[in-house]
C-alpha positions, -999 to 999 in steps of 0.1 A, spaced: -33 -579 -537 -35 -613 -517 -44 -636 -544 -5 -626 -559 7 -623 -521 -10 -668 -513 8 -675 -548 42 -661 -534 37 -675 -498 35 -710 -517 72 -708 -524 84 -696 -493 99 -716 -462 93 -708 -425 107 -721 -392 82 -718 -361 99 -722 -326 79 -725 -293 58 -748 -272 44 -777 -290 13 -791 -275 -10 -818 -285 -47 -806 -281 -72 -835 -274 -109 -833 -277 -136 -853 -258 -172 -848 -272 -202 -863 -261 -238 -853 -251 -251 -836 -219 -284 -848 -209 -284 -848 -170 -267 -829 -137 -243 -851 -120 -259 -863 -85 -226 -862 -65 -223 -819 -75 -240 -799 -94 -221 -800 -127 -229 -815 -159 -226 -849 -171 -209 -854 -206 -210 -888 -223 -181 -889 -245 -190 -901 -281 -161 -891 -304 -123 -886 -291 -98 -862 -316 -66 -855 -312 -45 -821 -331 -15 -805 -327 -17 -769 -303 5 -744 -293 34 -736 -317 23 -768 -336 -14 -751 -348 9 -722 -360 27 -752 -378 -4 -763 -394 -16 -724 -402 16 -714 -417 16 -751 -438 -23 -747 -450 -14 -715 -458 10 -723 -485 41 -719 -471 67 -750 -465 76 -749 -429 94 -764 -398 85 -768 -360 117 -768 -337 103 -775 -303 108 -792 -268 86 -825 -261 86 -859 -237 98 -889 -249 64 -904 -247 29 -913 -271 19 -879 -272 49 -867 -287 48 -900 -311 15 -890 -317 24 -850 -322 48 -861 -346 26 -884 -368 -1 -856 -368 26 -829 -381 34 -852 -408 0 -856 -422 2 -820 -427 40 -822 -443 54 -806 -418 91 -807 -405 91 -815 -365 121 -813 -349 114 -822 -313 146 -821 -285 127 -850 -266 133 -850 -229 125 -886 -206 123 -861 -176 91 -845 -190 55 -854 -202 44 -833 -233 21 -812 -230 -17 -817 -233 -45 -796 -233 -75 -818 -229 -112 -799 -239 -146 -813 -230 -169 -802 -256 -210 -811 -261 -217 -816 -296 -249 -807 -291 -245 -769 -274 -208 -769 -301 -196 -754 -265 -169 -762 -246 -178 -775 -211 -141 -780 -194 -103 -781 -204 -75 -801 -183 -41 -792 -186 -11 -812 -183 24 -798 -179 58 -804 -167 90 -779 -162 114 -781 -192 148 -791 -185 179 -766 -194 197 -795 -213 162 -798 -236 166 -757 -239 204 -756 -252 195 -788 -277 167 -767 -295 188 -735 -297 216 -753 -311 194 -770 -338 174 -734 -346 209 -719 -346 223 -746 -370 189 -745 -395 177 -708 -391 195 -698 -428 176 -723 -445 143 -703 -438 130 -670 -447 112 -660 -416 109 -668 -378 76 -675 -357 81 -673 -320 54 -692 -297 53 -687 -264 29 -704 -245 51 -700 -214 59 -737 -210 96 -730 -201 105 -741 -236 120 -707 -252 148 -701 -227 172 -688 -253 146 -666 -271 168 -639 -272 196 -651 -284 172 -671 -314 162 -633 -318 191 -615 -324 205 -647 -343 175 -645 -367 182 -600 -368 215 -606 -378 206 -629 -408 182 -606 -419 150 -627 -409 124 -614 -398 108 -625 -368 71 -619 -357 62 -635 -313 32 -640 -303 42 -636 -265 36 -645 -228 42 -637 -194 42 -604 -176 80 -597 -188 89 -590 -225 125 -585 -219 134 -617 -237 117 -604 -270 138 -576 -271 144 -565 -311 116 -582 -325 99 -570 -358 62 -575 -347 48 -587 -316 16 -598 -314 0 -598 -282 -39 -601 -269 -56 -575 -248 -52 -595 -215 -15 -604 -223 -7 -567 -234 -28 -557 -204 -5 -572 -182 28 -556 -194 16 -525 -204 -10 -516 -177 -50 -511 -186 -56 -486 -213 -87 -469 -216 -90 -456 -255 -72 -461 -289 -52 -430 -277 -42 -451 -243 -30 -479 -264 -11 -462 -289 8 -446 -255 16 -473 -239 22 -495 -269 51 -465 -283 65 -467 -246 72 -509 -248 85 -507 -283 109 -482 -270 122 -499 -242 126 -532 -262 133 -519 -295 105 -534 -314 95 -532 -344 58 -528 -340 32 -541 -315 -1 -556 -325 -30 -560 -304 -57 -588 -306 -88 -572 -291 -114 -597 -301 -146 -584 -317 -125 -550 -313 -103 -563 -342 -63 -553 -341 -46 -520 -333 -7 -518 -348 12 -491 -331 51 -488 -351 86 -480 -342 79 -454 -368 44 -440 -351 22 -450 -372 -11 -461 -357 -34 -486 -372 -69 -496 -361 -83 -525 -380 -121 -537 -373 -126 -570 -370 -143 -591 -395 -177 -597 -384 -195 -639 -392 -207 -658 -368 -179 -666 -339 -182 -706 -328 -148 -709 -309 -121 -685 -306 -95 -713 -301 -63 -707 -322 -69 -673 -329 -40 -662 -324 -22 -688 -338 -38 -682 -373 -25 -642 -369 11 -649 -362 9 -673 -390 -2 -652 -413 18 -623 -406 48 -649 -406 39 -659 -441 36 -624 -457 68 -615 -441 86 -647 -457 80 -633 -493 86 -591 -484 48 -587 -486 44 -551 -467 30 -551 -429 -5 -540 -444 -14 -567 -465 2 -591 -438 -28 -577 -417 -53 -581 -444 -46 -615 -447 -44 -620 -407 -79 -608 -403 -93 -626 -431 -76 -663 -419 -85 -655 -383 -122 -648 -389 -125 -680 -410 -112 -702 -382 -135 -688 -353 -160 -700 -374 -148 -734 -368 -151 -755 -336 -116 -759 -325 -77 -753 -334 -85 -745 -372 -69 -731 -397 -79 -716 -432 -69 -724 -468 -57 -703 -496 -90 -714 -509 -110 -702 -483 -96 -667 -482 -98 -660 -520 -136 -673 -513 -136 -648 -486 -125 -622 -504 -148 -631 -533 -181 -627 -508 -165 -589 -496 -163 -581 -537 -130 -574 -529 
């Protein structure tokens, strides 16, 4: 069914909202301990910079196929300038509500080449202003019938202060809308289709489960109180439980290759489910496609993302 479901994806437009970050990567070799503490000494070779946060959904949903846009909040600085120009390479529509009160935000990663491990990240954030909040509702607001689904990205940056109201907006035009969330209070992603949580994040709303049978429980109990569609857990080498407004229950194993960075994960799930939702693809293959795209990129170093391409090779390697 997916080779059908990537051709349908390719004509299909969707709008990402969330916190855009530019990821920056410093790798270089470790051959010594530092003599002032006992911590290792990296000599930067190379210097990358890519697009994180909402904006590696942007690039999942885009290599996936699908035409999208980015509606985010940024500084008025390089690194937005930069964010911008790195989007574009990848034809994709950024919108950013720039703010001169603000830096955009950077997560910078220290990585040997030599290990392919990652040996620090630095991050560098700044509140978002209110004014900045109202200017990207207004523009998702003004856009949101042009597209065919919605990706919500919270990274927690203070970005999605409206989320609600770009929820029930995107209900009442019959979009359907898929978060990947954050925080210990869901209350803002109240009437979502799918949200798509990791164990930690779940964790944290939902209390520590100790089975499948655990999960489904307090999974049922949050869709409940928010009215949500479904909730899906990232677990890791676990794979992903789906527990549905309906009850149905669905544990999927992971994929098992080699694992070289976990980075973007996430973002490559959301994506994916975003995709399959913009054509009316059922939640099933939406999954199939999720698990496939995810375990192709942690088998990249860094935010990745995977290809039509890729998956049918994938696919082709399972005899599927």
């Amino acid at each position: 069914m997916l080779p059908p479901l990537l051709e349908k994806i390719a004509r299909s437009k969707v709008l990402i909202v969330g916190d855009a970050m530019l990821d920056r990567y410093w790798y270089g070799d470790v051959e010594r301990i530092s003599p002032e503490a006992p911590v290792p000494v990296v000599a930067v070779k190379e210097a990358k910079e890519l697009p994180g946060g909402a904006a590696n959904v942007a690039r999942n949903v885009r290599h996936l196929g699908a035409a999208c846009a980015l509606f985010s909040i940024s500084g008025d600085d390089r690194e937005a300038d930069s964010l911008e120009k790195l989007l574009g390479k990848d034809d994709v529509h950024c919108r950013l509500e720039r703010d001169n009160l603000l830096n955009t935000t950077v997560k910078l990663r220290v990585i040997s080449k030599h290990l392919h491990q990652q040996m620090l990240r630095i991050d560098f954030d700044t509140p978002v202003s209110k004014d900045a909040r109202i200017r990207l509702l207004d523009n998702f607001l003004k856009h949101l019938p042009e597209y065919d689904a919605v990706i919500v990205s919270d990274y927690g940056k203070g970005g999605l202060g409206y989320i609600q109201e770009m929820i029930e907006a995107a209900r009442a035009a019959s979009r359907p809308v898929v978060v990947d969330p954050k925080g210990d209070d869901y209350g803002g992603y109240r009437g979502a289709n799918l949200i798509t949580p990791n164990r930690k994040e779940f964790e944290q709303v939902a209390g520590r489960f100790r089975d499948n049978a655990d999960l489904e429980r307090r999974a049922a109990k949050l869709i409940k109180e928010l009215n949500l569609g479904g909730v899906l857990v990232t677990r890791g080498e676990d794979g992903m439980s789906l527990v549905e407004q309906d009850g149905r229950v669905l544990h999927i194993p992971v994929h098992k290759r080699e694992v070289f960075d976990v980075t973007g994960a996430g973002d490559t799930v959301i994506a994916a489910i975003g995709c399959a939702w913009a054509v009316g693809s059922p939640l099933d293959d939406a999954l199939h496609l999720a698990n496939l795209a995810a375990g192709i990129v942690v088998g990249k170093l860094g935010a990745a993302t995977a290809s039509p391409a890729e998956i049918l090779h994938e696919l082709s390697t399972q005899g599927a």
